[in-house]
Biopython code that builds the backbone (N, CA, C, O; Angstrom):
import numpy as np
from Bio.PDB.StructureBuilder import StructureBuilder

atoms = [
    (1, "UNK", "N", (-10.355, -2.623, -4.699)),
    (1, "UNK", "CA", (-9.323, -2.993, -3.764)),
    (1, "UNK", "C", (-9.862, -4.009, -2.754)),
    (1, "UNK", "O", (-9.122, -4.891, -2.317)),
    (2, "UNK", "N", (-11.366, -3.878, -2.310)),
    (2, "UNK", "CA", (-11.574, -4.636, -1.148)),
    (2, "UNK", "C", (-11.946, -6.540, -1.720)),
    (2, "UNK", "O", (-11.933, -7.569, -1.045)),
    (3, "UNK", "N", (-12.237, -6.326, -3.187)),
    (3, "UNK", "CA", (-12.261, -7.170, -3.856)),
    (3, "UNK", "C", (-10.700, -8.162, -3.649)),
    (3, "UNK", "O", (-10.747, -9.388, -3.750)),
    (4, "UNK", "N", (-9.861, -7.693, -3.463)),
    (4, "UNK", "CA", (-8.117, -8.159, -3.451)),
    (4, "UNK", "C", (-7.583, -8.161, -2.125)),
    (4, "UNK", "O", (-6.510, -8.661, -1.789)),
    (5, "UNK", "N", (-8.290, -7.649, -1.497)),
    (5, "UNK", "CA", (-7.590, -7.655, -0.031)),
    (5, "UNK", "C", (-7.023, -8.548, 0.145)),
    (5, "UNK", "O", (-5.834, -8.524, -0.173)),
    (6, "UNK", "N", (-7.618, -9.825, 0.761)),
    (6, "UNK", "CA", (-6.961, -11.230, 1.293)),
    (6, "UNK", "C", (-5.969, -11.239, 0.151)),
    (6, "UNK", "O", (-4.836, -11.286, 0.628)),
    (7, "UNK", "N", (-5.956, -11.217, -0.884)),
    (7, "UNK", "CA", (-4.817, -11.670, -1.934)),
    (7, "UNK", "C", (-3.719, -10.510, -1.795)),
    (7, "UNK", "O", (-2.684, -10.821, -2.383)),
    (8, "UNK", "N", (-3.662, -9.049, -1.071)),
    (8, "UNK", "CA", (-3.103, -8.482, -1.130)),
    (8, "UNK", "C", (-1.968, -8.312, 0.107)),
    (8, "UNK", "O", (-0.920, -7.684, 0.255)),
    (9, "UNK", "N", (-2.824, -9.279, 0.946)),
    (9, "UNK", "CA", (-2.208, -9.091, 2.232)),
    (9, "UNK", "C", (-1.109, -10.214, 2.151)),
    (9, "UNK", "O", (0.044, -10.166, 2.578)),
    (10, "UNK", "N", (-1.796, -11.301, 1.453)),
    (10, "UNK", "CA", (-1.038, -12.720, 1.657)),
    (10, "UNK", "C", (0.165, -12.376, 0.607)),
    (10, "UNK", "O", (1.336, -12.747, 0.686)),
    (11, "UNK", "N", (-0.194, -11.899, 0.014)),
    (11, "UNK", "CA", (1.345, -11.808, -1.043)),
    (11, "UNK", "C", (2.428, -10.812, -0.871)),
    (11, "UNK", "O", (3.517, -10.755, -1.441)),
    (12, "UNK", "N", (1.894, -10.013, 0.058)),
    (12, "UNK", "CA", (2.652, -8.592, 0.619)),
    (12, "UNK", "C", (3.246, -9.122, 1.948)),
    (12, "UNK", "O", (4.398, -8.841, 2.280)),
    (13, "UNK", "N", (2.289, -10.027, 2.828)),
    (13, "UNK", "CA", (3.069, -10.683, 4.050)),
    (13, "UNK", "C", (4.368, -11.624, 3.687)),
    (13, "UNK", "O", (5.414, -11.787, 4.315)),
    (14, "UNK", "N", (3.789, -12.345, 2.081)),
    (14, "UNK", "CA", (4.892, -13.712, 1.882)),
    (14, "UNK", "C", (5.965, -12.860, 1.298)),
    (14, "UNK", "O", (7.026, -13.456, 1.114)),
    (15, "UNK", "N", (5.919, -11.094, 0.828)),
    (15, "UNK", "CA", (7.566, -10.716, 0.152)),
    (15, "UNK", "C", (6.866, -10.876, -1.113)),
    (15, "UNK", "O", (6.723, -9.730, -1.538)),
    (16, "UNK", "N", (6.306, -11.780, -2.017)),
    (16, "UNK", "CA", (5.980, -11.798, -2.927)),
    (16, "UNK", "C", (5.840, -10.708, -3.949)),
    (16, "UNK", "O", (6.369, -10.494, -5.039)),
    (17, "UNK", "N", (4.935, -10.088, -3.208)),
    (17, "UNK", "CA", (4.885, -8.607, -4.195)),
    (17, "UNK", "C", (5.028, -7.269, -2.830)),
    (17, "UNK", "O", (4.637, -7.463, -1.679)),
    (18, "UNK", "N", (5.649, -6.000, -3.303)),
    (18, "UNK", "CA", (6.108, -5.998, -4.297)),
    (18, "UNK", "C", (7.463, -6.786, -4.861)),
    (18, "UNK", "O", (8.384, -7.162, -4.136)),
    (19, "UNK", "N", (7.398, -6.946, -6.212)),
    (19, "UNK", "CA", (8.367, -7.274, -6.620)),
    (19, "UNK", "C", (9.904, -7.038, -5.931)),
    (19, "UNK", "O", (9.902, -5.815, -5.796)),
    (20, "UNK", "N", (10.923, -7.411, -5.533)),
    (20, "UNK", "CA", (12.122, -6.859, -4.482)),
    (20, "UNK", "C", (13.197, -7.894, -5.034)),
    (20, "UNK", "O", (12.640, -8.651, -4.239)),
    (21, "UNK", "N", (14.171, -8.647, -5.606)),
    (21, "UNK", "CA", (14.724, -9.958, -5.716)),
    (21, "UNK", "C", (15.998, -9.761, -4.701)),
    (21, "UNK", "O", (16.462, -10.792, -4.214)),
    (22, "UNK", "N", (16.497, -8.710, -4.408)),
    (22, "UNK", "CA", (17.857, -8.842, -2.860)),
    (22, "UNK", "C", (17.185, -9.269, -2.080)),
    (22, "UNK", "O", (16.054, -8.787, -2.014)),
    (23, "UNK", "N", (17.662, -10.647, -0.885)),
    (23, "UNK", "CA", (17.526, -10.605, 0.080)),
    (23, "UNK", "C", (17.780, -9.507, 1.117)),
    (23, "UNK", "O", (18.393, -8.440, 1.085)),
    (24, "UNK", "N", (17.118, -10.130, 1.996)),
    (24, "UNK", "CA", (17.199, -8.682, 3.395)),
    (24, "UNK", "C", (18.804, -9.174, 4.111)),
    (24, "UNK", "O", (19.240, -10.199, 4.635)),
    (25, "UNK", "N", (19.333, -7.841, 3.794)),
    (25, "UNK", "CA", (20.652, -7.682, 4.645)),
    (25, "UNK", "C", (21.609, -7.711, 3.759)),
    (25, "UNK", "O", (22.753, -7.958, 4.138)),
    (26, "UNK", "N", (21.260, -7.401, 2.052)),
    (26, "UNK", "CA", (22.568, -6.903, 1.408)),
    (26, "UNK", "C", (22.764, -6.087, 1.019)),
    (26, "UNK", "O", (23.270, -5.908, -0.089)),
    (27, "UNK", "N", (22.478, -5.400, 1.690)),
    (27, "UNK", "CA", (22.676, -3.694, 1.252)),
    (27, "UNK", "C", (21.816, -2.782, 1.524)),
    (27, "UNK", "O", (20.649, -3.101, 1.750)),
    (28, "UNK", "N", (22.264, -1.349, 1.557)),
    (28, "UNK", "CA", (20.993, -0.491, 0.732)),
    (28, "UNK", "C", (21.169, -0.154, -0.688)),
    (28, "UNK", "O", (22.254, -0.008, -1.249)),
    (29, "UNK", "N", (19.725, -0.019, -1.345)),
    (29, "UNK", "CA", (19.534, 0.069, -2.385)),
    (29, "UNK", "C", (18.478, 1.493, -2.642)),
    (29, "UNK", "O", (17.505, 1.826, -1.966)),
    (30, "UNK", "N", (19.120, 2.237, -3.989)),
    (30, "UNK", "CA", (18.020, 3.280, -4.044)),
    (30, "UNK", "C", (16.962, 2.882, -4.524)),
    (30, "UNK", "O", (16.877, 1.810, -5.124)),
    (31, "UNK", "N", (15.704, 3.909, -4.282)),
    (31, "UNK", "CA", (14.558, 3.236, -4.872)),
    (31, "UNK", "C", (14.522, 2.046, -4.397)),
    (31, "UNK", "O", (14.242, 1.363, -5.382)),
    (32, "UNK", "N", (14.672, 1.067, -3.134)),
    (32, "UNK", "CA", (13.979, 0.014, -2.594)),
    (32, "UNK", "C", (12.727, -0.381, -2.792)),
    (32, "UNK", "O", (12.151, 0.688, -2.997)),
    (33, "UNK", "N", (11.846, -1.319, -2.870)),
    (33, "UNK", "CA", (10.754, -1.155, -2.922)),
    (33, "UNK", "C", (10.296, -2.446, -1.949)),
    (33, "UNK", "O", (9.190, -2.987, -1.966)),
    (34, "UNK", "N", (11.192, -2.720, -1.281)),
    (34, "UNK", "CA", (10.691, -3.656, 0.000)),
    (34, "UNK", "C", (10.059, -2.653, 1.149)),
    (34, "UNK", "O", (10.445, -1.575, 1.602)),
    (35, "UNK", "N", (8.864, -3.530, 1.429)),
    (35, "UNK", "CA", (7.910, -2.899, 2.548)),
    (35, "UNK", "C", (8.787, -3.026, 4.101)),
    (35, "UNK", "O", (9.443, -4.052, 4.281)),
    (36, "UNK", "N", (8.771, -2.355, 4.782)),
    (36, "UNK", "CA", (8.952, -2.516, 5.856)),
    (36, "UNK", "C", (8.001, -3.172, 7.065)),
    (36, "UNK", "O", (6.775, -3.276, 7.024)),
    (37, "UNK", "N", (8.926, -3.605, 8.201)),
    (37, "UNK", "CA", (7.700, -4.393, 9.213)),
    (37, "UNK", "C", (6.766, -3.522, 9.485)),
    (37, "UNK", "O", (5.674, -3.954, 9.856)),
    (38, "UNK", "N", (6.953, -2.282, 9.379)),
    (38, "UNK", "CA", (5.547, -1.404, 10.001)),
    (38, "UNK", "C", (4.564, -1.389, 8.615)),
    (38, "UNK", "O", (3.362, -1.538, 8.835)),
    (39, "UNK", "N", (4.880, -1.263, 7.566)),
    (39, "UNK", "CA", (4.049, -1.343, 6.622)),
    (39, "UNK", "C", (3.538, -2.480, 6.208)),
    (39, "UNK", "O", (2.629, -2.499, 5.378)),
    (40, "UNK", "N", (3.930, -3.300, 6.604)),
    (40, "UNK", "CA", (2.894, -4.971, 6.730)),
    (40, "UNK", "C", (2.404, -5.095, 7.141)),
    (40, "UNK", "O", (1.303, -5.525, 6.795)),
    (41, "UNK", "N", (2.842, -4.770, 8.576)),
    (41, "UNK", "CA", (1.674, -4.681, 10.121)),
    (41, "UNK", "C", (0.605, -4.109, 9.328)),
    (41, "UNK", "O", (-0.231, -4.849, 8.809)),
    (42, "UNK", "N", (0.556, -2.582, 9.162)),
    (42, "UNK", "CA", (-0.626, -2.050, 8.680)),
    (42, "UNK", "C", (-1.343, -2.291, 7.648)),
    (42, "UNK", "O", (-2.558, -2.101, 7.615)),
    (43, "UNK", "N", (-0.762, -2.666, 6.847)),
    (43, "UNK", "CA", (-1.560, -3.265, 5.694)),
    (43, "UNK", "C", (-3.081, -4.455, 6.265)),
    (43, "UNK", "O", (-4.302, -4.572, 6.157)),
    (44, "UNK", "N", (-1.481, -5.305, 7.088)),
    (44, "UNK", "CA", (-2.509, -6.507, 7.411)),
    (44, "UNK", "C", (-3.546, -6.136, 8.846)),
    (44, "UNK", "O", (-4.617, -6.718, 9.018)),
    (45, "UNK", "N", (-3.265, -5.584, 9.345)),
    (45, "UNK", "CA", (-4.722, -4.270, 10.424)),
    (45, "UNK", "C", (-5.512, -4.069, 9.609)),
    (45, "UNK", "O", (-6.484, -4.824, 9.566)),
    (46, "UNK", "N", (-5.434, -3.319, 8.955)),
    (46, "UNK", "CA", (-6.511, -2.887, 7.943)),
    (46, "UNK", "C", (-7.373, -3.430, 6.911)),
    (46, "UNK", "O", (-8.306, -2.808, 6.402)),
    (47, "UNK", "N", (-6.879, -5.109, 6.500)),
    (47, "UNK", "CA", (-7.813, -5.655, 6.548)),
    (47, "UNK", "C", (-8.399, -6.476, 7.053)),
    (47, "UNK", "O", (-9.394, -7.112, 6.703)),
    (48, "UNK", "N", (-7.482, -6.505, 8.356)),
    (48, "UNK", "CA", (-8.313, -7.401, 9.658)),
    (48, "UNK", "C", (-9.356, -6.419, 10.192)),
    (48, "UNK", "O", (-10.269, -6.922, 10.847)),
    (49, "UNK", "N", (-9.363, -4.996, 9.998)),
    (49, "UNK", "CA", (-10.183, -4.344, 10.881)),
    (49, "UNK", "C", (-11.636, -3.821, 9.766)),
    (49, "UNK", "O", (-12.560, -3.033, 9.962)),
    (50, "UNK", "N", (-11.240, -4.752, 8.502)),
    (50, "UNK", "CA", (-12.312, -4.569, 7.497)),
    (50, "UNK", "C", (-12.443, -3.506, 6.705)),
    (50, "UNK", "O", (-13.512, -2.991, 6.375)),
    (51, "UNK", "N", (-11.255, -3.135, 6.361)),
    (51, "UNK", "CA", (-10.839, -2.309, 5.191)),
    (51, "UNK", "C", (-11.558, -1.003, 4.893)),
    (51, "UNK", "O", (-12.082, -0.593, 3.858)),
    (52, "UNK", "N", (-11.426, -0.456, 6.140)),
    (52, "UNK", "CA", (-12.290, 1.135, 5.934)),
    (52, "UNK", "C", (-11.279, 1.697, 4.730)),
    (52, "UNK", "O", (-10.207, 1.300, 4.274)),
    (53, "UNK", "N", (-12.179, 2.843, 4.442)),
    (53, "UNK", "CA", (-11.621, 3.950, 3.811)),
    (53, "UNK", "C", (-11.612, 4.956, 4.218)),
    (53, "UNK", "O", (-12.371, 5.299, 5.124)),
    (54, "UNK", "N", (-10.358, 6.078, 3.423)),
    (54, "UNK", "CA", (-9.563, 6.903, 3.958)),
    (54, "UNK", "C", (-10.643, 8.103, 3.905)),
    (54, "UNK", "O", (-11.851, 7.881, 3.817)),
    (55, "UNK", "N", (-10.097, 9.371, 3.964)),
    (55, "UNK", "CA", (-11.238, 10.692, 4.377)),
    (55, "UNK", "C", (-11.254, 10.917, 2.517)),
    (55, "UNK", "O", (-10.286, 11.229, 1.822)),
    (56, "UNK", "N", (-12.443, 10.686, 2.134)),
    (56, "UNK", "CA", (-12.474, 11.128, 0.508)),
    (56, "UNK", "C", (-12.104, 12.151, 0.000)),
    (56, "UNK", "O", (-12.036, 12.336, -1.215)),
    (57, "UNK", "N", (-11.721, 13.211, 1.145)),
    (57, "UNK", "CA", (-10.758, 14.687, 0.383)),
    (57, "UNK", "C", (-9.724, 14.350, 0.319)),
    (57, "UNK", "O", (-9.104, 15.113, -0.422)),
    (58, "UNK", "N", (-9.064, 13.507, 0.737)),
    (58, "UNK", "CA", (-7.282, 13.269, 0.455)),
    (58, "UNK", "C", (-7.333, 12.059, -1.091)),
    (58, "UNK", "O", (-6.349, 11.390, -1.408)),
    (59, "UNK", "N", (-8.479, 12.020, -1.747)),
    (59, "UNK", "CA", (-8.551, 10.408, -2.737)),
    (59, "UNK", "C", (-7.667, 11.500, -3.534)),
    (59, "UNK", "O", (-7.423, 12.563, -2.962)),
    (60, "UNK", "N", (-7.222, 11.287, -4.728)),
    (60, "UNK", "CA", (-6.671, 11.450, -6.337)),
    (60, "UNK", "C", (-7.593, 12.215, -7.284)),
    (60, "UNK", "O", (-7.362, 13.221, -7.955)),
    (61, "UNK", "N", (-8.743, 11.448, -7.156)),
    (61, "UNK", "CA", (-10.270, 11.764, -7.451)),
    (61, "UNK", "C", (-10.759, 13.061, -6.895)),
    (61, "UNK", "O", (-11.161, 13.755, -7.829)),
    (62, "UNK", "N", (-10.886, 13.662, -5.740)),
    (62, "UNK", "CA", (-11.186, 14.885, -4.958)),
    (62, "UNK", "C", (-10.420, 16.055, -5.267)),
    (62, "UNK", "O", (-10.886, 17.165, -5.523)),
    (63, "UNK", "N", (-8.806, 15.619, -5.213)),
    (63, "UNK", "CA", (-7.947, 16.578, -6.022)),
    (63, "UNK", "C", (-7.917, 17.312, -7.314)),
    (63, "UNK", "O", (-7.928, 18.515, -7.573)),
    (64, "UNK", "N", (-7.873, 16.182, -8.091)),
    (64, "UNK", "CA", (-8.725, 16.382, -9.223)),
    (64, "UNK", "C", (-9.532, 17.272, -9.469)),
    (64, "UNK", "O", (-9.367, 18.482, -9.625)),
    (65, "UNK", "N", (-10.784, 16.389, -9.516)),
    (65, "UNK", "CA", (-12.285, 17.424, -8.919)),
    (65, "UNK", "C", (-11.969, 19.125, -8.302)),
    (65, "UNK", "O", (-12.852, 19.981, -8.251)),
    (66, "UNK", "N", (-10.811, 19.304, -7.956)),
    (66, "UNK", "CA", (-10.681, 20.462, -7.071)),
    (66, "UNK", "C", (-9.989, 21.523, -8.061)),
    (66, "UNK", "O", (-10.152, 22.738, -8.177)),
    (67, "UNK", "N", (-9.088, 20.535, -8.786)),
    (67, "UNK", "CA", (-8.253, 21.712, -10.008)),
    (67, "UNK", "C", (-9.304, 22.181, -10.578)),
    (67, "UNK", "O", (-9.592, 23.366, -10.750)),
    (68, "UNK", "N", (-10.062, 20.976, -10.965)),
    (68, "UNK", "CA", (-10.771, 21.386, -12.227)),
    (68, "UNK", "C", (-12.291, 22.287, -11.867)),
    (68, "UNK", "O", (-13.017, 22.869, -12.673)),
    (69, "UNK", "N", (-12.398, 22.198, -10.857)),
    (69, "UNK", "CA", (-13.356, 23.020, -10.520)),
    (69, "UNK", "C", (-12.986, 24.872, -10.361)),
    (69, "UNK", "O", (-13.696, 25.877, -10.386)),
    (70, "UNK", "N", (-11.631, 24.640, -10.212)),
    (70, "UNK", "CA", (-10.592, 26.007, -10.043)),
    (70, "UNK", "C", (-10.674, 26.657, -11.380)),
    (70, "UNK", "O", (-10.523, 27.867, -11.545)),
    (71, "UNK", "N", (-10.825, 26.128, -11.962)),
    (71, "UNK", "CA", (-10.554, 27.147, -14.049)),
    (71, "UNK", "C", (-11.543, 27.282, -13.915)),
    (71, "UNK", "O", (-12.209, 27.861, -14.772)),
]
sb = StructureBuilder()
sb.init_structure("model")
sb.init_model(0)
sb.init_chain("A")
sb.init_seg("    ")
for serial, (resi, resn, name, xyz) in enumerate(atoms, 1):
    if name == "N":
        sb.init_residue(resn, " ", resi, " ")
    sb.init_atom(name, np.array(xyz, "f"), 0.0, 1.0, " ", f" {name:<3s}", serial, name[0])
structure = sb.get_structure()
């Protein structure tokens, strides 16, 4: 991910991705998948503030690790 950052920010700031094709202000739509202004802001904080990472017990990976350590 930290490999993509700058490319992730710039294409998420320009609308670009995610993918969305309604302009803003025709509607609501289910399943939207336009980011909101607070979720840009943060995106783009986070890799202005050099892209820490999150607490490794909340990863996908740890969860995981946790079932399977359970059987």
């Amino acid at each position: 991910m930290k490999k993509r950052a700058r490319l992730i920010t710039k294409v998420t700031e320009d609308r670009y991705m995610p993918p969305w094709h309604p302009g803003e202000g025709h509607g609501k739509f289910v399943d939207e998948r336009r980011l909101t202004g607070d979720e840009l802001a943060t995106l783009k904080n986070w890799y202005k503030s050099g892209m820490a990472e999150g607490p490794a017990d909340n990863s996908r990976a740890a969860r995981v690790r946790q079932r399977l350590a359970a059987r």
